[in-house]
Each structure stands twice: as C-alpha cells, then as structure tokens.
C-alpha positions in Angstrom: 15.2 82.5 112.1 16.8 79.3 110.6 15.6 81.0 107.4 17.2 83.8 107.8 20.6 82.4 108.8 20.6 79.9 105.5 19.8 83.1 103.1 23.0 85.0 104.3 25.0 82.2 104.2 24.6 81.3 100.4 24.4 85.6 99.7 28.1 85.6 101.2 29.1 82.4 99.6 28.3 83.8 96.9 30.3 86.9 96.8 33.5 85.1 97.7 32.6 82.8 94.8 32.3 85.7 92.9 34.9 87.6 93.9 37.8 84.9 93.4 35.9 84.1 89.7 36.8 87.6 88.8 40.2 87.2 90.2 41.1 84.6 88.7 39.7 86.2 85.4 42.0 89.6 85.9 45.1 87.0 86.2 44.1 86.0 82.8 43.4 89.2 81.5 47.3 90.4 82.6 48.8 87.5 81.2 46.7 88.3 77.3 47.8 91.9 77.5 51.2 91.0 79.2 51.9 88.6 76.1 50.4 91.3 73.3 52.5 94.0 74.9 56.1 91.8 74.7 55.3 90.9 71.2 54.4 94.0 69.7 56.2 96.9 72.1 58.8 95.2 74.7 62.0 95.4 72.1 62.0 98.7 72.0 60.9 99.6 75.9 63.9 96.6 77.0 66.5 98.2 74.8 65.3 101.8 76.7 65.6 99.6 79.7 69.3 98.6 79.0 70.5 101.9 77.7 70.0 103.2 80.9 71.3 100.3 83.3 74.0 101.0 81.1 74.4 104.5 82.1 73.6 104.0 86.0 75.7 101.2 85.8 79.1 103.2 84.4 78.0 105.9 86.3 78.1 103.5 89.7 81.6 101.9 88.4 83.0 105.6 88.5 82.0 106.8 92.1 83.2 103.4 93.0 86.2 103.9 91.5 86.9 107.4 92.7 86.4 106.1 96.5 88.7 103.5 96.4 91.2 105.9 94.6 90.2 107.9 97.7 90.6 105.4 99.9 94.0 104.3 98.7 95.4 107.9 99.0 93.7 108.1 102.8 95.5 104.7 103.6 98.9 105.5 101.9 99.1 109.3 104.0 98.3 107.3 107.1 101.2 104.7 106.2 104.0 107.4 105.6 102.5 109.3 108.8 102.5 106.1 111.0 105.9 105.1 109.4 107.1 109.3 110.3 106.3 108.7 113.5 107.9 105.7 114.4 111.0 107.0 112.8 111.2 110.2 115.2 110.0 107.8 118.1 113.2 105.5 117.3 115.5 108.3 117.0 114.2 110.3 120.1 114.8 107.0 122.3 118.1 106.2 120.4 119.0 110.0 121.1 117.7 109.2 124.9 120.1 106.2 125.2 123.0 107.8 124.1 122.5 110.4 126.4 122.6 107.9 128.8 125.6 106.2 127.6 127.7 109.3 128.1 126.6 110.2 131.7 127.0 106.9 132.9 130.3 105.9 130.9 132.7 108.7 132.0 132.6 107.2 135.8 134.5 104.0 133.9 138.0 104.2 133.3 139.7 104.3 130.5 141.7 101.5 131.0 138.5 99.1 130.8 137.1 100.5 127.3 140.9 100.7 125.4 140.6 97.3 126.5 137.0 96.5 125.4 138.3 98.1 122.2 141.5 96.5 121.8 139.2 92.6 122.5 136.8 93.6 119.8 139.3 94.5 116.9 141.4 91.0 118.0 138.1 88.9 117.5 137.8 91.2 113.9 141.7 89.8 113.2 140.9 86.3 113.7 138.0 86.2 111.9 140.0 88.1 108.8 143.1 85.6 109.1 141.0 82.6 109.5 139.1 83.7 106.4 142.5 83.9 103.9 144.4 81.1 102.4 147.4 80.2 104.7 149.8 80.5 101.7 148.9 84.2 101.7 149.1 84.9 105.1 152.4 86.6 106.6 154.6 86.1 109.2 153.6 88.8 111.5 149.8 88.5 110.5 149.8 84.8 112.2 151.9 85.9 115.2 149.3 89.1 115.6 146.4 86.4 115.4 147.9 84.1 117.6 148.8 86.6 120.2 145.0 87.7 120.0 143.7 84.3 120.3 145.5 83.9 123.5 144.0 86.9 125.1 141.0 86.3 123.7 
C-alpha cells in the first residue's frame, strides 16, 4: 500500500512539474512572436489603430458637444420660464395689494393724505434747497424751506 501511495505522488508531481514547464515555455513563445510581430507588422496595424481612435474619438467630441448645446438651451428655457413666472407672481400680488390699498383707504379722510402729501413734497424741498449754493437760492425759496422745516 505504501507503494502504491509513493508511485501517485511522484506521477502527479510530475504533471504539475510538467505542466508549469510548458507554461512557462508558452510565456516565452508570446513574448518571440510578440517581438517578431512589432518589428515587422505593428506600424502599420498601430497607425490602423489610431485612425480609428481618431474617428471614435471626434465622433464622441460631437455627441458631447450636441448635449451640452442641448443642455444649455433646456437650462436657458427653464431660466426665462422661472424668471416669467415670478414676474406674473410679482405683479399678481402687486395688483392684489393695490386692491387692497383702495378698499381700505377711502374709509381715511382726505384731510390726512393732502397732508401726508403736502409732508412728503416739504422733505423733497429741503432736500433740493439744502442741495444748491446759497448765493443761488431766492428769497421765497428759503422762506418755503424754512416754513417746511418747521412743520416737518
């Protein structure tokens, strides 16, 4: 039996010796024909090779190129649409406000806004005469600014 055992175990040795002799020999084998084939036939299968990365390559740049185009006409429609709608939005609540505005003012009286009026173009006067040269300035300018300031 111990016979038997020892005579399988060098038969398999063997083989794997074999087996990674013939290996290692086929590694050799590509490498020879790998270096015969680049000397004598690679130029003219590399410049194939490059011709047509060339061509996929332009090819790619295009498609590209159309989808951004693409993509910058989506985002500019969606701009002007976004920038549409907040328009109407601001008018619509500007509209709303003065709607608002004229319900609720007509239950002031008229007294109070001639006078909210009349404050607002006195602040406008002062500003204006405080703005000129004095030596330009007339007589009844200065007395309308004074009498503003007062009230003011």
């Amino acid at each position: 039996m111990l016979n038997t055992i020892n005579t399988r175990a060098g038969t398999v040795g063997d083989a794997f010796l074999a087996a990674s002799r013939q290996a290692w020999l086929a590694g050799l084998g590509a490498a020879v024909v790998t270096r015969d084939w680049a000397q004598n036939e690679a130029g003219t299968v590399l410049r194939t090779l490059v011709k047509e990365g060339t061509a996929v390559e332009s090819r790619a740049i295009r498609i590209v190129g159309d989808q951004v185009e693409t993509s910058f006409a989506k985002a500019n429609a969606l701009w002007k649409q976004a920038r549409d709608t907040v328009t109407f939005t601001v008018k619509e609540y500007a509209d709303t406000a003065v709607a608002l505005v004229k319900q609720t003012l007509p239950g002031t009286s008229p007294k109070r806004v001639t006078a909210v009026r009349k404050a607002v173009r006195s602040r406008k006067a002062v500003r204006v005469a405080k703005a000129k040269p004095a030596k330009t300035r007339s007589t009844r300018v200065v007395k309308k600014v004074k009498r503003a300031a007062k009230r003011a």
